[in-house]
C-alpha positions in Angstrom: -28.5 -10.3 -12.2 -30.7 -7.5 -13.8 -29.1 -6.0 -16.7 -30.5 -2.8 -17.8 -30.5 -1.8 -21.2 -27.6 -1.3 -22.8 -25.5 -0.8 -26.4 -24.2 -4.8 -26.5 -20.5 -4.9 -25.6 -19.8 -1.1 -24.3 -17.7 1.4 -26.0 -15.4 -0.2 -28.4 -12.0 0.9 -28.8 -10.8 1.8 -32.4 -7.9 -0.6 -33.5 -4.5 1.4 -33.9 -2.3 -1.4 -35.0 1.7 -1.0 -33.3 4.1 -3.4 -33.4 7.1 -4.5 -31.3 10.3 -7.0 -31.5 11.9 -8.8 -29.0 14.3 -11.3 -28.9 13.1 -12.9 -32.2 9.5 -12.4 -31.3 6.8 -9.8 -33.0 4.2 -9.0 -30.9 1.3 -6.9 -31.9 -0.8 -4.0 -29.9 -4.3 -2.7 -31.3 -4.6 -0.6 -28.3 -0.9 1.0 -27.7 -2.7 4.5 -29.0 -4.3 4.7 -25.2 -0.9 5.5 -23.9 -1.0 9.4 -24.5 2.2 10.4 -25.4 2.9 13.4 -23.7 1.8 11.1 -20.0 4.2 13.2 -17.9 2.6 16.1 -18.3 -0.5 14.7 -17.9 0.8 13.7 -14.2 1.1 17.1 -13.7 -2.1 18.9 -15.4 -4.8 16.0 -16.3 -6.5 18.9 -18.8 -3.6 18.4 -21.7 -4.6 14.2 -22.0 -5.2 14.4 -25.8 -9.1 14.5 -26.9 -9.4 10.9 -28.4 -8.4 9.2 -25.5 -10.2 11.2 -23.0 -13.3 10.8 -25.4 -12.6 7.0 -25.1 -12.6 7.3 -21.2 -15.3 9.4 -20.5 -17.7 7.2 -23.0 -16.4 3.9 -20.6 -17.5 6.1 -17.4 -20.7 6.8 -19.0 -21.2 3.2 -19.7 -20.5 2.3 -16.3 -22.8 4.6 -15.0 -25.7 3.2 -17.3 -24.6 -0.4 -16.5 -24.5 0.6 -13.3 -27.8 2.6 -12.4 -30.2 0.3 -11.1 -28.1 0.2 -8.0 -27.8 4.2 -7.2 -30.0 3.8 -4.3 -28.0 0.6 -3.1 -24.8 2.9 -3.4 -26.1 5.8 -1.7 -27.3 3.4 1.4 -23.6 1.5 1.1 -22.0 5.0 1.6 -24.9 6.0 3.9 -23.7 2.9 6.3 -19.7 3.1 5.5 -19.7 6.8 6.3 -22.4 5.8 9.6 -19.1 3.4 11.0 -16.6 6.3 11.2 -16.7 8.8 14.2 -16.9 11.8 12.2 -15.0 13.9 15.1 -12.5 11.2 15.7 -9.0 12.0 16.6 -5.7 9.9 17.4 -4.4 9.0 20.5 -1.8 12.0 21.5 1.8 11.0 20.8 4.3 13.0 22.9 7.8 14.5 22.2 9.5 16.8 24.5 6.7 19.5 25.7 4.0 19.0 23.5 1.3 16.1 22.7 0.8 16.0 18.9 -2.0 14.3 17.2 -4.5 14.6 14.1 -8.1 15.1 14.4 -11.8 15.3 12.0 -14.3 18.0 12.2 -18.1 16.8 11.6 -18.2 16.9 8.4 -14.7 17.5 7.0 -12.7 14.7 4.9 -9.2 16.2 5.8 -7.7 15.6 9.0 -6.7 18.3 11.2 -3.3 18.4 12.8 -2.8 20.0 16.0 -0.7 19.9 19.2 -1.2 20.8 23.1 0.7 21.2 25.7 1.9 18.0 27.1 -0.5 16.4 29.1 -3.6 18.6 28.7 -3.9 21.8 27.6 -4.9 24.4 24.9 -4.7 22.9 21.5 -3.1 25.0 18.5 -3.9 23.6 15.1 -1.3 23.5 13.0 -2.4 22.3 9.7 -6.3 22.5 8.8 -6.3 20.2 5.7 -9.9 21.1 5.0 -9.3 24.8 4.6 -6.3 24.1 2.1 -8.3 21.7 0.6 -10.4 23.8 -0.9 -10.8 24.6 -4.4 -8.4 21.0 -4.8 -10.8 18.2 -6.6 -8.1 16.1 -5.2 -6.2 17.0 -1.9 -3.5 14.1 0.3 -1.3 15.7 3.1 1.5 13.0 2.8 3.4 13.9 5.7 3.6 16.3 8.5 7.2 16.8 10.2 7.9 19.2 13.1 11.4 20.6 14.0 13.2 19.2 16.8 12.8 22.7 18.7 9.3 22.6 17.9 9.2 26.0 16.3 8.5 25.3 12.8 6.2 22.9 10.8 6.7 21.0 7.5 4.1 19.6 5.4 3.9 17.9 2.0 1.0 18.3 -0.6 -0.4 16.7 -3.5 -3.4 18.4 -6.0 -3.5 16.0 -8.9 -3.3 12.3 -7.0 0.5 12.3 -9.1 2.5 12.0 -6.3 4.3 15.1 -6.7 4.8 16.5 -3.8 5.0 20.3 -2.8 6.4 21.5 0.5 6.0 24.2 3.0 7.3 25.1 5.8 5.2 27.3 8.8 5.5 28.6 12.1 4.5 26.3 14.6 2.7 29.2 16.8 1.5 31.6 14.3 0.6 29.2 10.9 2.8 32.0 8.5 4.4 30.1 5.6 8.1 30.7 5.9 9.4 28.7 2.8 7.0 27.5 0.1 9.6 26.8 -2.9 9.6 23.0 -2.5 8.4 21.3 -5.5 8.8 17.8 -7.3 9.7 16.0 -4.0 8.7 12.6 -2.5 6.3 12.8 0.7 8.9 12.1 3.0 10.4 14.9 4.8 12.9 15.1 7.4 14.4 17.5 9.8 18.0 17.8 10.8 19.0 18.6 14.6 19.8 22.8 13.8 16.0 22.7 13.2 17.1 25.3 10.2 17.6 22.5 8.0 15.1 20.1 5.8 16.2 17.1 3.9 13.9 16.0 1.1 14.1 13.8 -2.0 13.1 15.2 -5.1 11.3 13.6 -8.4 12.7 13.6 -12.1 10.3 14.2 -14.7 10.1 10.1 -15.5 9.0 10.3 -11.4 11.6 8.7 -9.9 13.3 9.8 -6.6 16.3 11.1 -8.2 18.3 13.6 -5.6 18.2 14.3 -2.1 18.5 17.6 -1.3 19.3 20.1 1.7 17.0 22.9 2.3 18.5 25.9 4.3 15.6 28.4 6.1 16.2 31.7 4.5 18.5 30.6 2.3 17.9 31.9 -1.1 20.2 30.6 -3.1 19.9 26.9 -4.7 19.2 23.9 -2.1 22.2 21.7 -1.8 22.3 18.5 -3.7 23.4 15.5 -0.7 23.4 13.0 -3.2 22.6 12.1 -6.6 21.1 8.7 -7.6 21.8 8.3 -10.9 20.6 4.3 -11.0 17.1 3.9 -12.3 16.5 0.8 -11.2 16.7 2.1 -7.7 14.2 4.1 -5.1 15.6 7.0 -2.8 14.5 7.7 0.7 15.9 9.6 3.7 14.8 8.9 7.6 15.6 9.6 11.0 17.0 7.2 13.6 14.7 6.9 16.7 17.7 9.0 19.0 17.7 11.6 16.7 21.1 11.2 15.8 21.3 10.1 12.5 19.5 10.8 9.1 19.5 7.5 7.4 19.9 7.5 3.0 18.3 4.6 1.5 18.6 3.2 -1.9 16.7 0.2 -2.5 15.1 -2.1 -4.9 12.4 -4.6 -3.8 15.1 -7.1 -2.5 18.5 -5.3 -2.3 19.0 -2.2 0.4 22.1 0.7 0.9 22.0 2.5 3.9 24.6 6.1 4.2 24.8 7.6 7.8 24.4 11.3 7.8 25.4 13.3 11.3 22.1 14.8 11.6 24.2 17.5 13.3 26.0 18.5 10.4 23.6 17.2 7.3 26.1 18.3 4.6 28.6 16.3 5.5 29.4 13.2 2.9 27.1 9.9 3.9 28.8 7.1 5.4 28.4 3.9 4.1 26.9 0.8 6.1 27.1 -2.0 4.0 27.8 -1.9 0.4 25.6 -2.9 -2.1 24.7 -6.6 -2.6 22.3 -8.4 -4.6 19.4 -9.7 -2.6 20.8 -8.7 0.3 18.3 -6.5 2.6 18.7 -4.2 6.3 17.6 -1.4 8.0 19.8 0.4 11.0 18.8 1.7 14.5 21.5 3.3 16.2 21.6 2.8 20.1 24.5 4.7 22.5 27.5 5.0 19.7 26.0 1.1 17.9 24.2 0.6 15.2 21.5 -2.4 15.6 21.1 -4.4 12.2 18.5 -5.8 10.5 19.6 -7.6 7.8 19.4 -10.9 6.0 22.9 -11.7 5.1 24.6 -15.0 6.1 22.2 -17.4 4.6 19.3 -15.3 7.0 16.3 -15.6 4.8 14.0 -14.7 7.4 16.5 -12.0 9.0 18.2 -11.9 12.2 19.7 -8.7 14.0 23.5 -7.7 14.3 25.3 -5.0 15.8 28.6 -2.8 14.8 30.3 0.2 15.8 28.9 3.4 14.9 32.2 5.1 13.6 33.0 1.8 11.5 29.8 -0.5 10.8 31.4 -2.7 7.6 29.9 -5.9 7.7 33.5 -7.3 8.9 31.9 -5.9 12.5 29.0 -7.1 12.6 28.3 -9.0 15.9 25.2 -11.7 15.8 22.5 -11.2 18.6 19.6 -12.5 17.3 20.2 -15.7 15.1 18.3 -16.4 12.3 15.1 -19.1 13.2 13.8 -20.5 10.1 9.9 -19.5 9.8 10.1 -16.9 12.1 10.0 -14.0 9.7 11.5 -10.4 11.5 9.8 -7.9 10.2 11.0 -4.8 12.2 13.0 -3.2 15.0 13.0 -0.3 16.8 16.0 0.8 19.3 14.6 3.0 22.2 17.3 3.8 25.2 16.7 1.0 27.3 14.9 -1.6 25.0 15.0 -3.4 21.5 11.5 -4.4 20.3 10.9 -6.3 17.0 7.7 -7.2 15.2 7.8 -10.9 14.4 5.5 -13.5 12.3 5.5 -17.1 12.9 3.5 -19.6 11.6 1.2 -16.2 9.8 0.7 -14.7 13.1 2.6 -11.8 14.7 3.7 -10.9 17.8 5.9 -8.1 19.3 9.4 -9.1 21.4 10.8 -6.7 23.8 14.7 -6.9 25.1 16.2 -5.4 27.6 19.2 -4.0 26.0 21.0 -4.2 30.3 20.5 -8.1 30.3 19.1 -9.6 27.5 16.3 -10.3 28.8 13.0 -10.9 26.8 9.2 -11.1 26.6 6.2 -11.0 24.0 2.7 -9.5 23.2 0.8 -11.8 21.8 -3.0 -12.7 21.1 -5.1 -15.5 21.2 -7.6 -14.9 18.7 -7.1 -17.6 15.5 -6.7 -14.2 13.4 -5.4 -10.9 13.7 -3.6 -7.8 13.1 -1.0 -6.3 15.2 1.4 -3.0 14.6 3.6 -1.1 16.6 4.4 2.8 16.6 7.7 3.9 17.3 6.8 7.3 18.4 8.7 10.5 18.7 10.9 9.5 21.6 14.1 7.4 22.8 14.4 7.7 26.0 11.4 6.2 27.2 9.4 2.9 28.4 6.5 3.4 26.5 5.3 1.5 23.5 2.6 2.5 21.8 0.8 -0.7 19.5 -2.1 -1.8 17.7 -4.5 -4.3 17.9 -7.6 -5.4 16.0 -9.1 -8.8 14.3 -11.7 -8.9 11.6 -14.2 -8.9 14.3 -12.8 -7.0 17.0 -12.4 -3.1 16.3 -9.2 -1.7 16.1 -8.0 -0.8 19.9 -4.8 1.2 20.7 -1.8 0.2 23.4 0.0 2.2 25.5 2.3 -0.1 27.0 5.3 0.0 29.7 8.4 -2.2 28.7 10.0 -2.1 32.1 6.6 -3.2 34.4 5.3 -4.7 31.4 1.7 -2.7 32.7 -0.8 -2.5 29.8 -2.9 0.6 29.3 -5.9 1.1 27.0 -5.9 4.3 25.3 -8.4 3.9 22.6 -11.3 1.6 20.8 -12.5 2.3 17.7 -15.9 4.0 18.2 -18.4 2.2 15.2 -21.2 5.5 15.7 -23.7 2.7 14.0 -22.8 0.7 16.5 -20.8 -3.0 16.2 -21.7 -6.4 18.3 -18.5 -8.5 18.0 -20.3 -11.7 19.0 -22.4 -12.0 16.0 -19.7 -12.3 13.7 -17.1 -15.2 13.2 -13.3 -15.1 12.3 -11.6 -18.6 11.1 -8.2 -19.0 9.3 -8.7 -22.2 7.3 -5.4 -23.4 5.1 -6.4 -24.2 1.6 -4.1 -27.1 -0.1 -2.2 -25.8 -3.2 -1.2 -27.5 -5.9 2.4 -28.6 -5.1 1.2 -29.8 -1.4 1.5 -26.6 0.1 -1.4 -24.7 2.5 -2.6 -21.1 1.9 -3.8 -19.3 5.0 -7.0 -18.1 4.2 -9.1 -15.6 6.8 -12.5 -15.6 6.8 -15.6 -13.1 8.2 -18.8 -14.1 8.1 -22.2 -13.8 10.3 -23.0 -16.4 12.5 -26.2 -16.9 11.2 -24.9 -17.4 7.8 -26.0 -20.9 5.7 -22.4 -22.1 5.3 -24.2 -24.5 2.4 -22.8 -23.5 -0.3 -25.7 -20.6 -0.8 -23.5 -18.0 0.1 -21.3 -15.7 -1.9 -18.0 -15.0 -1.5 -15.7 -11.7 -1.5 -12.3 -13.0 -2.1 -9.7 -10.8 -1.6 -5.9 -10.8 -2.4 -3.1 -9.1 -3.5 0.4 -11.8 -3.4 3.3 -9.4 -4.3 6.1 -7.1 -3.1 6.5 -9.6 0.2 3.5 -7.3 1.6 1.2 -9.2 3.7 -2.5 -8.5 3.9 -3.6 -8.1 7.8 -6.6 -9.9 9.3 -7.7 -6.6 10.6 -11.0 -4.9 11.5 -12.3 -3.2 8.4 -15.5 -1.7 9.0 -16.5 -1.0 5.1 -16.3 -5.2 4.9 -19.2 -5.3 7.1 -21.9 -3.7 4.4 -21.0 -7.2 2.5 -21.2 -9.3 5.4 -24.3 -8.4 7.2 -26.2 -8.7 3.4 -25.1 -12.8 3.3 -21.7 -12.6 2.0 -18.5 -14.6 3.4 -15.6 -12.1 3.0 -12.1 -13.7 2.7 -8.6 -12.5 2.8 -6.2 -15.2 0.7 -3.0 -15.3 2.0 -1.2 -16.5 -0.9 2.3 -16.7 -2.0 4.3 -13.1 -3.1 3.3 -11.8 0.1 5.6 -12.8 3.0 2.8 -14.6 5.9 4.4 -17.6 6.1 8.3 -16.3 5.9 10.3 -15.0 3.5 10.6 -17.8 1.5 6.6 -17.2 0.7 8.0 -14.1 -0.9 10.6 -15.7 -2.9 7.8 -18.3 -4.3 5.3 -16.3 -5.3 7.7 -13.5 -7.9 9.6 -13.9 -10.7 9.9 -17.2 -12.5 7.6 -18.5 -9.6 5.0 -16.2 -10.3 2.1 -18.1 -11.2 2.4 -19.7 -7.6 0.4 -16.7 -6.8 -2.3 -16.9 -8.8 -2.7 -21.1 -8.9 -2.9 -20.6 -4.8 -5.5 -17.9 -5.2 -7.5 -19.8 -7.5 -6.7 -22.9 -4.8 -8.0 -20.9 -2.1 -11.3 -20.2 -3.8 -11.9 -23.6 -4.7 -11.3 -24.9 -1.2 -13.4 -22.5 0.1 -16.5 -23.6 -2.3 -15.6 -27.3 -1.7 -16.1 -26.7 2.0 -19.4 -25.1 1.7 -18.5 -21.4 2.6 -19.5 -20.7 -0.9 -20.1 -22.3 -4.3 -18.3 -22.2 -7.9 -19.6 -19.3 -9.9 -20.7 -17.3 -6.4 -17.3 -15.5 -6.1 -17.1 -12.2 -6.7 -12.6 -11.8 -6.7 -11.1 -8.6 -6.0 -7.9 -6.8 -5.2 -5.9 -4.0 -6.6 -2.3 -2.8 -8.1 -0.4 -5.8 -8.3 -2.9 -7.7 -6.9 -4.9 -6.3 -10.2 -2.7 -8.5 -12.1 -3.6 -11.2 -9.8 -7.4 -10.3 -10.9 -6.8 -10.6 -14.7 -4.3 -13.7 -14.8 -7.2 -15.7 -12.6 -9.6 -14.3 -15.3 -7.6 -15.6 -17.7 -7.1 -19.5 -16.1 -10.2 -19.9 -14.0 -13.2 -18.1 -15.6 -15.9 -20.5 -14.3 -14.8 -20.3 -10.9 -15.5 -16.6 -10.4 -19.2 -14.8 -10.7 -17.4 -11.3 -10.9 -14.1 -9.6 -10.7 -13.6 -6.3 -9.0 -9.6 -5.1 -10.3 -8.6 -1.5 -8.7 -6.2 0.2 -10.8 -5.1 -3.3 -12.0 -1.4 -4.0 -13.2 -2.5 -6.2 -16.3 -0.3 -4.5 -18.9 2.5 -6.5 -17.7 5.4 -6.8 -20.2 4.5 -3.8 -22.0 5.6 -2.0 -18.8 8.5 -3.8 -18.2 9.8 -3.4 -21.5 9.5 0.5 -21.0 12.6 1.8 -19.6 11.0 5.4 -19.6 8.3 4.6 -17.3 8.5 5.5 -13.5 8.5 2.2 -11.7 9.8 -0.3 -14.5 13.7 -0.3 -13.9 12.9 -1.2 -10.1 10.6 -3.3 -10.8 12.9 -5.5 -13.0 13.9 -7.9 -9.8 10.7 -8.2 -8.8 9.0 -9.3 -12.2 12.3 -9.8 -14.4 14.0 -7.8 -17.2 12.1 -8.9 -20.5 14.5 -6.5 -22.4 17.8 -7.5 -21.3 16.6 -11.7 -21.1 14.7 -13.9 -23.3 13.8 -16.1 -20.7 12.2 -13.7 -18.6 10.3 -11.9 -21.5 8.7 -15.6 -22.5 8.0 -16.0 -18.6 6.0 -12.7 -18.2 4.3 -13.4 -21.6 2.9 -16.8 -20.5 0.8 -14.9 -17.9 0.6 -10.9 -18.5 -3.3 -10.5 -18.4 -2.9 -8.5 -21.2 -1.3 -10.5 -23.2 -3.5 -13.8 -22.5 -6.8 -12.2 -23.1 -8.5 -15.2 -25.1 -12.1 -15.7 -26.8 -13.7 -17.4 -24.0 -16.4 -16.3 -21.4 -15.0 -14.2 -18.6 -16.7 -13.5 -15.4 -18.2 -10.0 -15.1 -15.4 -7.7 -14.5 -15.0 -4.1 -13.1 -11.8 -1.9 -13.5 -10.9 0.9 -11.3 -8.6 3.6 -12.8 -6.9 6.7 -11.7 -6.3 9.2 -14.4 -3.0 10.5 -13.0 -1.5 7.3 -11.7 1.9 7.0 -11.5 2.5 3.8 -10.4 0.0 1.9 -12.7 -0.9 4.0 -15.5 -4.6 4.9 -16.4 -3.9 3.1 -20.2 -3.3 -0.4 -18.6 -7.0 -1.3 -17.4 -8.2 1.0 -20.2 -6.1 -1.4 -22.9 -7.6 -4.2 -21.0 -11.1 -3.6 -21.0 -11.0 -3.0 -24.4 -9.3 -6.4 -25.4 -11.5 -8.3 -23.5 -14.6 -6.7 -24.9 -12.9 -6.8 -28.6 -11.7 -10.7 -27.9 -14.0 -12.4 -24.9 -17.5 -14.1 -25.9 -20.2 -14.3 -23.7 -22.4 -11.1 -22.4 -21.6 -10.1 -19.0 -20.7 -7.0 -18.0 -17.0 -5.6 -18.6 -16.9 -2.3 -16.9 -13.9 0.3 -16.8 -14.4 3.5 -14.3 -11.7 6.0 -14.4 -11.4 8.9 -11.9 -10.1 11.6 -14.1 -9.1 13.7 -11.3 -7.3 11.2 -8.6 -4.2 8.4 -9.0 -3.2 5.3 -7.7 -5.0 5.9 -4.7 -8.7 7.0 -5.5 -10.5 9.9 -4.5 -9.2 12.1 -2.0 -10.9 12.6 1.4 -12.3 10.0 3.8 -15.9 10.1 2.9 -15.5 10.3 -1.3 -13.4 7.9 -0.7 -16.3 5.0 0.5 -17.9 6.5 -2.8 -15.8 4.3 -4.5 -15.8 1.3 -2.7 -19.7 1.6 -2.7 -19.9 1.2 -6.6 -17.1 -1.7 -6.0 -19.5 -3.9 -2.9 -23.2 -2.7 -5.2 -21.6 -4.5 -8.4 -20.6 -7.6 -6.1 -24.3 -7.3 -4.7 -25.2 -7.1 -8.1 -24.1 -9.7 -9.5 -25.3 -12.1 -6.5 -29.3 -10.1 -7.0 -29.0 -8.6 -4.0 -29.4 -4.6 -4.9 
């Protein structure tokens, strides 16, 4: 690897001493003075972050951008070739509802989408939303969710400016674009219309960012909007969706394992919500509602990997609940959607999926399934419920993603779109394998791999591992295009599958969190020695990577497996682990308690997250070279948390490679804004893996 020149160790970090107690331990932070105090209003105007810490952040960018600067012309080609895979002009596959086809399309050139409608089945397009023209003048721009009322009349939209994740919304006239509402601020994305297409439901944000009330906005009305419901619990998310019939809107309160849902008549939205199922630890559903019935999804009765129920409308309690779909150990049910006629659920056994469709007239069943060893499949439910069609998704690391229309009564198959690589994409040179790596306690960890046939698989070749291992989310062998800029330069890029996520059932969830958690990492750090074992790589030729929570899986495997890594790539990395869950005030942390534990209220689960927080185990020993991706205005993992990290491990670990912090001072937990800035980032990310392997 050629280092430039450069000042030793990077920007140092003045040491602020701060202590804490806890349950009879003192802990002590040199870098607590990171975490501006007035954050929240940094979420909302990035200019008022107070001058010694933006002084600290801009000094690590500059850094970066020295350490980084012998590959400008290997970023500029990455981007050239990223941006050379997209079809600049692309657009989605028309989805209909009622008398018009809506969809979303790109402009040459633009990074916003456009979204439009036509007449159903052909006809003259009208654009309703052209997110390049209100993008402009925005360093960051995300249209979060575009809604149409169920008389197609009016149009509303949700906007964020600052990457926070607050949310304005407007509201326009379908056929002539005029705004007719515009005061809509603080809310959540989500947006939902009731059936007097006068009426929009939204959830709006506290200033500690947490969906806090749903509200009922009245067209015209100017008088206050009406507060539906308060949720006054912390530790708890709100949300507010539509069934697929129109019929109900459905208020959620969730953590990450326990669920409520309320029925609202989306016919009269004021009325009180109507209770499902009360609240119950660790126990999980959603709800359909077919013909006067609600279809339940749900994991109660000893259903760790779910099974589906049904109950009367006008009195669901769980006392009438009717089975009819039993729990099968290992095959996980992931979702369901009720159309008139059918019941489809998306299903993974054995860490592949497949989609079921039932005939709701007899019961009777059949599958879409795949042959390849790997791959990704999703299913859309659409705008409408009494139809046959099913619209789903398939790809594979190798194959392009390609788009289903598909008939559940004649079971008829209909192509509607590949994904066009401009650059241009030969499947058969490329290889996709799911190997299972033994972990520690005898059990296997699906790993997917993509590589080029003609690369040496003799131990010469580095690796990109990837992983993430938390929330029960599972990572997709799908086609990802950017991947390719690694693999045609030599590298192996692999996808761990590793316990917090949920490929191999739920019980793969329940492994890899809490008290558990360092199943995750161990099986991570399992997968990447398996992999050099077998010659797809070597020891000290991986190059780990994976962000948010899977950023804490980044820093813990820094921490217990140095020499097994060449270089660690964290995006906006969750390493500040207990000092986030022992703040209350923060947006995610009272949610986040069953996931991770309460370190406040227990002991025990204070000394568990202590024994791994990468934060907290930052020791003097050599770490691999390491790069940190920030987002100034993150709310979900704040900027100070890799900033905090990076400075420990420059102030604490010995050896001389690079430790790297980048932090986009106008974007959040997602990165830069647009679809082409965007593969900017990743571009520094894949140069610093070709980096570190000599191959700018």
């Amino acid at each position: 690897m050629n280092k430039p020149d450069l000042p030793a160790r990077g920007p140092v970090a003045p040491r602020r001493s701060s202590q804490s107690h806890h349950h009879g331990i003192d802990r002590e932070d040199d870098y607590a003075w990171l975490r501006a105090d007035n954050w929240q209003a940094v979420m909302r105007d990035p200019a008022v972050l107070p001058r010694d810490i933006r002084a600290h952040l801009e000094a690590e960018n500059a850094y970066t951008k020295a350490a980084m600067g012998d590959t400008e012309a290997l970023q500029e080609a990455l981007f050239a070739e990223m941006k050379g895979r997209i079809k600049e002009d692309d657009s989605s596959v028309p989805a209909p509802d009622g008398p018009f086809d809506y969809y979303t399309r790109f402009i040459t050139g633009g990074q916003q989408p456009l979204f439009c409608r036509r007449p159903r089945g052909g006809g003259e397009e009208t654009i309703l939303i052209d997110g390049n023209a209100l993008a402009e003048g925005h360093a960051y721009f995300r249209i979060a969710q575009v809604a149409h009322s169920p008389d197609h009349k009016r149009i509303a939209y949700a906007v964020d400016t600052k990457g926070s994740e607050y949310f304005t919304a407007k509201i326009i006239d379908a056929e002539t674009g005029a705004v007719v509402e515009e005061a809509i601020t603080d809310a959540c994305g989500g947006l939902e219309w009731a059936m007097d297409s006068e009426t929009l439901l939204y959830v709006w944000l506290d200033e500690e960012h947490r969906p806090r009330k749903l509200f009922a906005h009245k067209i015209g009305d100017t008088g206050e909007d009406r507060l539906v419901h308060d949720q006054t619990d912390p530790g708890l998310f709100l949300d507010i969706s539509l069934t697929q019939d129109g019929k109900y809107l459905l208020l959620g309160t969730h953590d990450h394992e326990t669920t409520e849902v309320s029925l609202i008549d989306a016919a009269d939205p004021y009325a009180e919500p109507r209770l499902v199922a009360p609240r119950e630890a660790e126990h999980e559903y959603s709800v359909c509602h077919h013909e006067g019935r609600l279809i339940i999804l749900t994991n109660s009765g000893g259903a760790e990997d779910f099974r589906i129920v049904e109950a009367p409308a006008d009195n669901p309690s769980p006392a009438n609940w009717t089975e009819i779909e039993p729990h099968r150990p290992g095959r996980l049910i992931l979702d369901i959607i009720a159309f008139k006629d059918f019941l489809v659920r998306l299903e993974r056994e054995n860490g592949l999926p497949r989609i079921v469709i039932r005939r709701f007239a007899d019961g009777e069943e059949h599958e879409i399934a795949f042959d390849e060893e790997a791959y990704a499949l999703g299913m859309s439910a659409g705008y409408e419920y009494d139809t046959t069609t099913l619209r789903f998704t398939y790809s594979s690391m190798t194959t392009p993603s390609q788009t289903y229309d598909y008939d559940m009564a004649t079971r008829e198959r209909t192509l509607r779109k590949t994904q066009e690589i401009p650059s241009g994409h030969d499947p058969s040179q490329y290889v996709t394998r799911r190997v299972f790596a033994p972990a520690k306690d005898g059990e296997t960890v699906p790993v997917t791999l993509l590589y080029r046939k003609d690369t040496k698989l003799d131990g010469t070749a580095p690796l990109l591992l990837y992983g993430y291992g938390s929330y029960g989310i599972t990572i997709p062998a799908s086609f990802m295009t950017n991947a390719l800029s690694l693999v045609d330069r030599g590298f192996v890029y692999a996808i761990a599958h590793i316990r917090g996520g949920k490929d191999k059932g739920f019980a793969w969830y329940k492994n890899g969190k809490r008290a558990k958690k360092t199943n995750t990492f161990t099986d991570f750090i399992a997968a990447g020695e398996y992999l050099a074992a077998e010659k797809f790589t070597s020891r000290g030729r991986i190059v780990a990577q994976g962000g948010s929570a899977g950023g804490m899986l980044m820093g813990a495997i820094a921490n217990m497996a140095p020499d097994l890594f060449l270089g660690i790539i964290a995006e906006v990395p969750f390493v500040d682990v207990l000092t986030t869950m022992l703040d209350a005030s923060l947006p995610l942390t009272p949610p986040e308690w069953p996931e991770w534990g309460n370190p406040i209220e227990s002991a025990e689960d204070y000394k568990t997250i202590a024994a791994y927080s990468p934060y907290d185990n930052v020791s003097a020993q050599a770490y691999p070279n390491i790069l940190a991706l920030a987002g100034l205005t993150d709310p979900r993992v704040t900027y100070w948390e890799p900033a905090k990290w990076i400075a420990k491990l420059r102030e604490t670990g010995t050896g001389n490679n690079l430790i790297l912090l980048k932090t986009n001072m106008e974007a959040g937990h997602a990165g830069a804004s647009g679809r082409f800035d965007r593969l900017k980032e990743v571009a520094l990310s894949y140069a610093f893996a070709l980096k570190l392997t000599d191959r700018v």
